[in-house]
N, C-alpha and C positions, 0 to 999 in steps of 0.2 A: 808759621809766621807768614807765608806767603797766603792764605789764604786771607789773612788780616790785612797786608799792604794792600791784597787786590779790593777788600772792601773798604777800605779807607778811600783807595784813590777813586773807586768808580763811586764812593760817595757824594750825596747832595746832586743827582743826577748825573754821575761822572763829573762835577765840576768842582770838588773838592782843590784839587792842586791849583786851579784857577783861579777859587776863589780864596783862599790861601794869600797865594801869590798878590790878587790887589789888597787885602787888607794892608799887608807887611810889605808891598814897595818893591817887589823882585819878581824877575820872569818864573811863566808857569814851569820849567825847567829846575829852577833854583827852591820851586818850593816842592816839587818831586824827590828833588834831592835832598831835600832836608826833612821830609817825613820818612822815605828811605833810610838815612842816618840817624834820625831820631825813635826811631819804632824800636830796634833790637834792645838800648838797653829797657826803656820802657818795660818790654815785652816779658825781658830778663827781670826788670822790679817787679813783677805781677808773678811770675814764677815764683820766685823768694816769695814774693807775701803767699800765695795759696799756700805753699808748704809749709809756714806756720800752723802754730795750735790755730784753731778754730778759721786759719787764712782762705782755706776751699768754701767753709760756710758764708763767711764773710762779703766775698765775692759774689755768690751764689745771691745772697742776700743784696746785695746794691746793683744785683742787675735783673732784679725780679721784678720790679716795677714796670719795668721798661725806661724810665727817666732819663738815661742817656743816650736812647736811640735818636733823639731831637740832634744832635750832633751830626748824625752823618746823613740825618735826611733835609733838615733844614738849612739853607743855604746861610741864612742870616746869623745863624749862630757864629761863622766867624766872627760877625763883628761888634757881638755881644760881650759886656763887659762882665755879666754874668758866667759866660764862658770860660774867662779867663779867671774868674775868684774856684769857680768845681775845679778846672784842672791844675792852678795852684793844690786845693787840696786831692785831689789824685796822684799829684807827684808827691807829694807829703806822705802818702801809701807806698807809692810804689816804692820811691828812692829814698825818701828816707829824711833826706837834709837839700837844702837851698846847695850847701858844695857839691854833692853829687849829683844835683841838676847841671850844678856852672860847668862840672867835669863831663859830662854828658855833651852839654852847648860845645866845649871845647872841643871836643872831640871830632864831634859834630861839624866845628865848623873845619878843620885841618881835612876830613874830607870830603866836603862839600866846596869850598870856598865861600862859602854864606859867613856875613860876619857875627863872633863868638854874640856879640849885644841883639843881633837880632833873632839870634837861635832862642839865645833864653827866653827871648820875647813868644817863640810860636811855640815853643816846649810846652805850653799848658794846651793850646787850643789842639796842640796834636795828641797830647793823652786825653782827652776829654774825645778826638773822634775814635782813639784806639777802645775808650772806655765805650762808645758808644757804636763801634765795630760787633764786639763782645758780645754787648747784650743785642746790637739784633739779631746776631747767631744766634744766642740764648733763645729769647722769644721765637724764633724762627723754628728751632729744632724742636721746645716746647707744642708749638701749634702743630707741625709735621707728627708727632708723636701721638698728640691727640687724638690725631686724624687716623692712625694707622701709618704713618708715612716712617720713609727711615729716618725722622727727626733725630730721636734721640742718637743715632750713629753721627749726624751729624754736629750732634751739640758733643759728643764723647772725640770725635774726631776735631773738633776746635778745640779742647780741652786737654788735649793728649801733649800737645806741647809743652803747654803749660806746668802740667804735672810731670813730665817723665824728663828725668834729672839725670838719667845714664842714657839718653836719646838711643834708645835701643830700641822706640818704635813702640813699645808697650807699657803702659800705666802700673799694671797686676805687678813689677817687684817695686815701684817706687811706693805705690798707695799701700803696699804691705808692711813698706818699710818708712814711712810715716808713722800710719797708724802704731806700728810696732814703738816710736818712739814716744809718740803720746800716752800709751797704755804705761811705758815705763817711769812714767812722772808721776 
């Protein structure tokens, strides 16, 4: 996951937290800390989704385009209302429900100090740069791979969070032990 925060924040020319911060009316401070607080469970809904039936393809699938690399390179996307209708529907993935966004915000805000109405408010434009963190790894370790590079270590190595469910550092017992559960359906 820290590979994620350091691409989120050195986002949109390192100016992600800054630009953040003016859309929604809070020092660059206030919006480091609320992508900080906001990212794990994010990170944690996107674990649950891949582990579903077909959740890995799925993922794989909406970050194949590249479509949401515009998030962490374009500055303007914050304050795009287009932004905020994709990451309404990426938290509709990740978490599930509108309450476990609020409980998320809440949470959020208890340690942040950021207030709960405003968290909700950046909770979409922050899964929309997670969502777009993602895929420029994807794309990234894609094109490295092609080339001969250790792309694909690095797309397996931003991945390995994601999947491995006993954080014991290796994919090989949890993707056996998915797989094993899909086979028995």
């Amino acid at each position: 996951m820290t590979d994620l925060l350091q691409t989120i924040l050195q986002a949109q020319g390192g100016n992600a937290p800054k630009n953040l911060a003016a859309r929604f009316g809070v020092s660059d401070t206030q919006a480091t800390s609320a992508i900080t607080a906001l990212l794990p469970a994010l990170v944690s809904g996107m674990q649950k989704n891949v582990q579903q039936q077909n959740g890995f393809e799925s993922l794989l699938g909406a970050l194949s385009d590249g479509h949401h690399q515009r998030y962490v390179d374009d500055a303007q996307s914050v304050y795009q209302e287009e932004t905020v209708q994709e990451g309404n529907g990426i938290l509709g993935h990740l978490l599930g429900s509108k309450d476990v966004s609020r409980q998320v915000a809440k949470r959020a805000s208890a340690q942040t100090g950021v207030g709960e109405e405003l968290l909700k408010q950046m909770l979409p434009v922050v899964a929309t740069m997670l969502m777009g963190s993602v895929s420029k790894q994807t794309q990234s370790g894609k094109a490295m791979a092609a080339t001969g590079g250790g792309g694909a270590q690095g797309l397996l190595g931003m991945l390995t969070p994601l999947l491995d469910q006993n954080n014991d550092g290796s994919i090989v017992d949890d993707v056996f032990r998915i797989a094993g559960g899909f086979l028995k359906r």
